[in-house]
GUNU-711165 format. One record per residue (C-alpha): residue number from 1; x, y, z. Coordinates in steps of 0.1 Angstrom, whole numbers, always signed. Last residue first. Layout:
<rs>
R mitor    xx    yy    zz
R   NUM     X     Y     Z
...
</rs>
This chain:
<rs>
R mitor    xx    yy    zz
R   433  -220  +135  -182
R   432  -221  +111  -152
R   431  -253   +97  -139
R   430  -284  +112  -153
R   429  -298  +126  -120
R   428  -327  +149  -124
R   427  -315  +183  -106
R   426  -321  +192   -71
R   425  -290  +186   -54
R   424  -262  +189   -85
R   423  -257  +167  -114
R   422  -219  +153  -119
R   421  -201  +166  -148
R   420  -173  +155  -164
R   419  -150  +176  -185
R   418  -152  +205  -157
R   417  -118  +203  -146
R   416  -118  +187  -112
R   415  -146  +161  -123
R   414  -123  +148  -156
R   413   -89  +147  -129
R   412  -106  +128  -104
R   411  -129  +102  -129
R   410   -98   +78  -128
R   409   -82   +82   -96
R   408  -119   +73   -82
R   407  -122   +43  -112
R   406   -88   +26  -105
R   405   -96   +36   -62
R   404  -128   +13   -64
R   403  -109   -15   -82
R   402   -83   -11   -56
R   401  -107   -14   -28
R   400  -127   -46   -46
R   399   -94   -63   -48
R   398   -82   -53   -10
R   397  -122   -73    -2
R   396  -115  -102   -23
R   395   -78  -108    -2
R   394   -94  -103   +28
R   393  -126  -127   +23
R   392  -102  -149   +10
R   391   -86  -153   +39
R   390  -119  -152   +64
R   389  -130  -181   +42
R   388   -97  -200   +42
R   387   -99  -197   +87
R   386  -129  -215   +95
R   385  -134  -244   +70
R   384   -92  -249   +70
R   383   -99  -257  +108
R   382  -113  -285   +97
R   381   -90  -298   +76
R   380   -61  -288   +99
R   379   -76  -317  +120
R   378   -79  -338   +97
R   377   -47  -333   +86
R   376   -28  -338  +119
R   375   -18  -307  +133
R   374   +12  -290  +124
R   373   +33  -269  +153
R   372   +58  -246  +135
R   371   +96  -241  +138
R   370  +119  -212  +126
R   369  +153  -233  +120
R   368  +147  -246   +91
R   367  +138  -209   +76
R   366  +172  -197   +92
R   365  +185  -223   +73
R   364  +177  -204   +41
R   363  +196  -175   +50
R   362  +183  -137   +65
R   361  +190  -104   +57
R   360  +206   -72   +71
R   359  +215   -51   +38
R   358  +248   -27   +47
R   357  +266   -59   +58
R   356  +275   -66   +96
R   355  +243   -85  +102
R   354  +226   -84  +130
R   353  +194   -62  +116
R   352  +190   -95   +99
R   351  +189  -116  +129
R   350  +165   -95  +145
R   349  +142   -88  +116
R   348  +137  -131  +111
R   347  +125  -125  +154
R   346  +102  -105  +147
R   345   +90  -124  +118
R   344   +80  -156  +131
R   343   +50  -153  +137
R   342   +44  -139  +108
R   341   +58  -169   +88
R   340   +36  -191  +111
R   339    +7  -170  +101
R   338   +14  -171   +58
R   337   +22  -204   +62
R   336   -12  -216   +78
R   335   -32  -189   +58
R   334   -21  -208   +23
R   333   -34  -237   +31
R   332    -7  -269   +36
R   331    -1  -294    +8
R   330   +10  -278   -23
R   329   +28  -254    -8
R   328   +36  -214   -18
R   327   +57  -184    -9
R   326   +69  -165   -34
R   325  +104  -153   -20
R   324  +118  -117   -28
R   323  +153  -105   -23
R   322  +154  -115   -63
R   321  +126   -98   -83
R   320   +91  -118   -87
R   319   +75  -104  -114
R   318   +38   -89  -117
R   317    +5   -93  -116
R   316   -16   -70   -96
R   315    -8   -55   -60
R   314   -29   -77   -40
R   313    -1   -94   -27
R   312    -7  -113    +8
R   311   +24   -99   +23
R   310   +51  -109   +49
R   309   +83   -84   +49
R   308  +120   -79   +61
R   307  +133   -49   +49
R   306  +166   -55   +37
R   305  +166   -89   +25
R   304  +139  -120   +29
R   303  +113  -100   +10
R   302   +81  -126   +12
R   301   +53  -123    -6
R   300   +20  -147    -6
R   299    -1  -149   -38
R   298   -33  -138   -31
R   297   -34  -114   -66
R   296    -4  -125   -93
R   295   +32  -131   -90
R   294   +51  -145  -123
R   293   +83  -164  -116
R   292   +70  -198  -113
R   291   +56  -189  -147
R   290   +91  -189  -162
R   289   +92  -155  -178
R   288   +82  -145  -209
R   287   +68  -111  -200
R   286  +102   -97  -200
R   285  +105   -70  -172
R   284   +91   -33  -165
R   283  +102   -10  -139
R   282   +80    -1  -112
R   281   +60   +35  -112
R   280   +32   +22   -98
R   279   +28   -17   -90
R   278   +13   -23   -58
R   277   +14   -30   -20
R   276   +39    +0   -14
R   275   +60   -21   +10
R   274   +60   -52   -16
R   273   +66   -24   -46
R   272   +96   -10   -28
R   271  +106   -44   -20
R   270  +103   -54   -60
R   269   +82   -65   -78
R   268   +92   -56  -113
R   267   +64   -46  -137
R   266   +52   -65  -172
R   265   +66   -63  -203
R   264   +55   -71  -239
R   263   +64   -54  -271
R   262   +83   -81  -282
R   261  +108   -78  -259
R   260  +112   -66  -225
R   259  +145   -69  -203
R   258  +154   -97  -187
R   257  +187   -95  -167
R   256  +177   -67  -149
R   255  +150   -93  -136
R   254  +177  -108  -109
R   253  +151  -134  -102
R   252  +133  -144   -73
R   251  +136  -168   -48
R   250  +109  -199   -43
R   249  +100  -209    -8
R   248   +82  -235    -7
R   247   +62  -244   +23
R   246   +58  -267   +51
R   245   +95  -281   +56
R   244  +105  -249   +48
R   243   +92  -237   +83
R   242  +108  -260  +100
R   241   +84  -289  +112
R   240   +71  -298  +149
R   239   +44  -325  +151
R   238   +13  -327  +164
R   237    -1  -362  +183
R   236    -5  -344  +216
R   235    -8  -313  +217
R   234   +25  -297  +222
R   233   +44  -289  +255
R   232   +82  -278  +247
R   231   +95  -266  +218
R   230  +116  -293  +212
R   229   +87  -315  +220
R   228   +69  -330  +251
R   227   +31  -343  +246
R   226    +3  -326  +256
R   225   -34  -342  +261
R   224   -70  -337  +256
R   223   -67  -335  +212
R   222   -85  -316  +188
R   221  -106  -336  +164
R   220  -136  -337  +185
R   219  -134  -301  +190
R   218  -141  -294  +150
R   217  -168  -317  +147
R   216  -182  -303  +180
R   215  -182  -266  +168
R   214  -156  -249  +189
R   213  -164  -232  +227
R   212  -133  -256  +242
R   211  -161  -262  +270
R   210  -140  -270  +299
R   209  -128  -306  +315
R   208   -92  -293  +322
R   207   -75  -310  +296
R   206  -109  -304  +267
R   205   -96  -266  +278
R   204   -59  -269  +273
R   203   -65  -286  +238
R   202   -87  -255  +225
R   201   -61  -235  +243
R   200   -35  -244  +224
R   199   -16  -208  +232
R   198    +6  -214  +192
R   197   -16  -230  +171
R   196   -54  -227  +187
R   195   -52  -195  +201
R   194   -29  -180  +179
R   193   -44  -184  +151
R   192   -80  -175  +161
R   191   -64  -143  +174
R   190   -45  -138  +140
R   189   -76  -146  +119
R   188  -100  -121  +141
R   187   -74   -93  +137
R   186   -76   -95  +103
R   185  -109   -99  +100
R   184  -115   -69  +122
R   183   -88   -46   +99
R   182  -100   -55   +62
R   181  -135   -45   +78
R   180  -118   -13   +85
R   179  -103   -10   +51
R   178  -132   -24   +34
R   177  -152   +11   +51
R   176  -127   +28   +42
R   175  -125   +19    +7
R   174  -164   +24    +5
R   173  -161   +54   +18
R   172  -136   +63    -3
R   171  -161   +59   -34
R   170  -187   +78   -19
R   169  -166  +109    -9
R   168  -160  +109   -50
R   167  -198  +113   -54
R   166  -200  +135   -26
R   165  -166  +155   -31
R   164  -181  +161   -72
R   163  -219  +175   -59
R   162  -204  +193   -33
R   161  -176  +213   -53
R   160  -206  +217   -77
R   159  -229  +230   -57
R   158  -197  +256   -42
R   157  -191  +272   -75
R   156  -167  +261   -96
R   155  -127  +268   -85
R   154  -103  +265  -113
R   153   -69  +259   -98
R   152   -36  +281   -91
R   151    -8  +264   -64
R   150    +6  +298   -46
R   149    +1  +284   -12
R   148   +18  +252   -17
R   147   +45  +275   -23
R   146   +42  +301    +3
R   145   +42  +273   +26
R   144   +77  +258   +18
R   143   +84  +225    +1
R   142  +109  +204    +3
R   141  +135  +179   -13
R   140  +157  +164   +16
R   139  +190  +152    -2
R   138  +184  +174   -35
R   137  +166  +205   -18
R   136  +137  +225   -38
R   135  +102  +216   -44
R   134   +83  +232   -73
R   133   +78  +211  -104
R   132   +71  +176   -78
R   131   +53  +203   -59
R   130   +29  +209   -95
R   129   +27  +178  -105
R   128   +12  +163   -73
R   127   -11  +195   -75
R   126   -22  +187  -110
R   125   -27  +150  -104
R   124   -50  +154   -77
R   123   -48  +145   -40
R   122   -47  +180   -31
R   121   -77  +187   -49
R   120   -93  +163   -39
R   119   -89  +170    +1
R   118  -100  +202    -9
R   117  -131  +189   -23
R   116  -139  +175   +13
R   115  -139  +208   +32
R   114  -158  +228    +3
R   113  -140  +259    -5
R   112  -153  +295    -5
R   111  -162  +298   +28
R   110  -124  +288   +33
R   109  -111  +257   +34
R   108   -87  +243   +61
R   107   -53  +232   +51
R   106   -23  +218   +79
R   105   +11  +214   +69
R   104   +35  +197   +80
R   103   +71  +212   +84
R   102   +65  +215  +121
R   101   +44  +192  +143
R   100    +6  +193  +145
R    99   -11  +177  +175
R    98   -33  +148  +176
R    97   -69  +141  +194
R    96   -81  +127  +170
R    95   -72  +101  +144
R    94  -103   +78  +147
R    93  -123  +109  +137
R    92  -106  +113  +106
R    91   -80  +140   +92
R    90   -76  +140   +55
R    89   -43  +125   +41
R    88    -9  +140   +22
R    87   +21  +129   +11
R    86   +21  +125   -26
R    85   +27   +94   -42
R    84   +35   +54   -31
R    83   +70   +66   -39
R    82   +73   +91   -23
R    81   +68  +130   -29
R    80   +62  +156    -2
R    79   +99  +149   +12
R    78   +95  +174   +37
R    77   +64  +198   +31
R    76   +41  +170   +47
R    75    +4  +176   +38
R    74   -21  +176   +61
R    73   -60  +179   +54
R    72   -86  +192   +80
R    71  -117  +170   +78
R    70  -116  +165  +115
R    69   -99  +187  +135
R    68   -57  +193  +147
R    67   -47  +206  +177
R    66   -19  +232  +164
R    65   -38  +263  +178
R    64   -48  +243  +210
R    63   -12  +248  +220
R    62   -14  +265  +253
R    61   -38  +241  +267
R    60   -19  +211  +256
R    59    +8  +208  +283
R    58    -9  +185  +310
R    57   -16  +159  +277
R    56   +15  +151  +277
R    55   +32  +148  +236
R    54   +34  +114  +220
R    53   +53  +100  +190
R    52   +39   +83  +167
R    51   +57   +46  +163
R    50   +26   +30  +142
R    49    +3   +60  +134
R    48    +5   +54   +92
R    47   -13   +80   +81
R    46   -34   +79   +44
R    45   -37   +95   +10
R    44    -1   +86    +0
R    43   +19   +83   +32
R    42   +19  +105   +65
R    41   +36   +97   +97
R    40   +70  +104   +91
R    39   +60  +141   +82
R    38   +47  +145  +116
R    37   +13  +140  +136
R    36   +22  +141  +173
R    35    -2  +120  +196
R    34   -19  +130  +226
R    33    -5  +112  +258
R    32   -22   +84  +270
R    31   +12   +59  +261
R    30   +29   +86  +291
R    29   +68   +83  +275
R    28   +55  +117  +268
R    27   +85  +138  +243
R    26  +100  +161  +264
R    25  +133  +155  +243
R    24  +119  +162  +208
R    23  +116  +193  +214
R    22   +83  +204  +197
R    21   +80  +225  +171
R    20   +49  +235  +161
R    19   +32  +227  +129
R    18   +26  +247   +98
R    17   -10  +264   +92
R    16   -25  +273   +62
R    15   -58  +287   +61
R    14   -72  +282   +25
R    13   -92  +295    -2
R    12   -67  +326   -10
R    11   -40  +304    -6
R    10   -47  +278   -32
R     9   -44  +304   -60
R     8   -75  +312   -79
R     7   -87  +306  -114
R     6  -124  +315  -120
R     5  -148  +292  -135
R     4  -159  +294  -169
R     3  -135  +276  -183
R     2  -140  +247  -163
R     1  -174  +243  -182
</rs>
């Protein structure tokens, strides 16, 4: 069938814009003001808006040109390619207002082009291949607009751009939608966390005579009291620990050291992978490893060196490369550890951005010395009730996101050249064919 439709190049279906550029001097310090969507902000398929920078809003009139829409897809012409993949994400609601910065660029289809098959086209395998074949510059590799303009694709008519963007579309609405639900229970973890571990306000109510607003099995077990402690008032009856007194904190390996045999590997976590949350492009490793050594989905990650991460993995199995703690107890639930390591991570970044060497890190007694509050067990027993089912929850909802995006990435490339095809509005639906 894709032989039938016409080739085209990119920029005859497209209006390509590149960003402004702003100085980065009158930058708002004004949190209200309107962010600025540059290359730093984009990663594979997604923005990342922590640390966007911020432009007043008294100054946007002239620029409305570069204020971006939803549906329009970005692509960052600077270092296009890392190593989570191509650069590149589709603007949402939840990311407007924004502005468009220089040396990104912004593509809006034509009558020609459907708004959301664009978006897969640029996410597909042919375009990645082609600016990986096309972008110049060895420090900063790069693309220019005349490039990503010149891209050639078979383009089927517009019913069949529709049928294949909504049955993709509803495949990343799922992810987005477990994304965002990722997000709230998340949030509602930390905040239950942190109220009743580190504010004790379960214990400062029942003090003062208030409703605690727990379950009553779960309030009875809480105390009414405080007691002193190194780190000051603690409910009373808790204790204080080091954080390796409450897990095990098991370092990885130097896998280099283990190269495959046998015909039977399996990929190197490393940071890159930790920060990516998965396994592409990773080098491969011995499967006969230790099985202490071997990380697999829920397990929590910990990169004690260079950049300082917490993780729940839900990456796939793998190996545990040195710079990397698995972080496990037999005795404590795995959300307990995984908080209090949070918790103390800010300041686990401090001490390693410290460091005279070229890789900040931290030492084993800095674990020691990061204390946590333990209730007693029945009490943590109980709260175990609330908190485990919200963690799994997270970890089973990532899982069903990456299975989703295994069978979208999957069914991309067959869909964009005609060797599947999906049935169009009106027709008798026989699934795939």
């Amino acid at each position: 069938m894709a032989s039938s439709w016409p080739s085209v190049q990119l920029g005859d279906v497209v209006e390509l814009t590149t960003g402004f550029p702003f100085n980065s001097n009158r930058y708002a310090e004004d949190p209200a003001g309107i962010r600025l969507l540059r290359g730093d902000n984009v990663a594979q398929g997604v923005l990342q808006w922590d640390g966007a920078k911020r432009w007043p809003c008294s100054e946007v009139e002239s620029l409305q040109e570069y204020l971006l829409k939803e549906g329009d897809v970005i692509l960052a012409m600077d270092r296009p390619w890392i190593d989570r993949g191509l650069k590149y994400a589709s603007i949402r609601s939840v990311d407007l207002p924004a502005l468009l910065v220089q040396r990104v660029a912004r593509l809006r289809g034509k009558e020609r082009l459907d708004t959301r098959y664009l978006m897969y086209i640029i996410g597909g395998e042919a375009f990645t291949n082609y600016i990986l074949g096309t972008q110049t510059g060895t420090t900063i590799p790069h693309i220019s607009a005349g490039q990503i303009r010149g891209f050639r694709f078979a383009l089927p008519p517009l019913p069949v751009q529709h049928a294949i963007a909504t049955r993709l579309g509803m495949l990343d609405d799922k992810i987005e939608l477990n994304r965002r639900m990722n997000e709230t229970l998340e949030v509602m973890a930390r905040a239950l966390f942190k109220s009743w571990f580190i504010d004790f306000d379960p214990v400062r109510a029942k003090a003062e005579g208030r409703d605690p607003g727990l379950p009553a099995d779960i309030a009875a077990l809480y105390p009414d009291s405080f007691q002193d402690s190194e780190l000051g008032e603690i409910p009373k009856g808790w204790r204080v620990k080091g954080l390796d007194e409450i897990a095990d904190f098991l370092n990885g390996l130097a896998l280099q050291t283990f190269p495959p045999h046998d015909g039977r590997s399996i990929p190197i976590i490393k940071i890159a992978q930790l920060r990516a949350g998965n396994t592409q492009g990773a080098d491969a490793t011995s499967a006969n490893l230790d099985a202490k050594y071997v990380v697999d989905d829920g397990d929590v990650l910990f990169s004690w060196s260079g950049s300082l991460e917490c993780v729940l993995w839900t990456g796939g199995l793998g190996a545990l490369n040195q710079h990397l703690f698995k972080v496990t107890s037999a005795v404590y639930p795995k959300w307990f550890y995984y908080y209090w390591i949070q918790h103390h991570l800010g300041s686990f970044r401090e001490i390693a951005a410290g460091k005279a060497t070229t890789m900040g890190h931290i030492q084993r007694h800095h674990l020691s010395g990061a204390k946590v509050v333990v209730p007693g067990r029945m009490g943590l027993d109980a709260v175990d009730k609330a908190l485990s089912p919200i963690f799994r929850q997270l970890v089973q909802l990532r899982l069903e996101s990456r299975t989703l995006a295994t069978l979208r990435d999957t069914l991309l490339p067959k869909l964009l050249s005609g060797e599947l095809r999906v049935p169009q509005t009106g027709e008798p639906s026989k699934g795939l064919s």
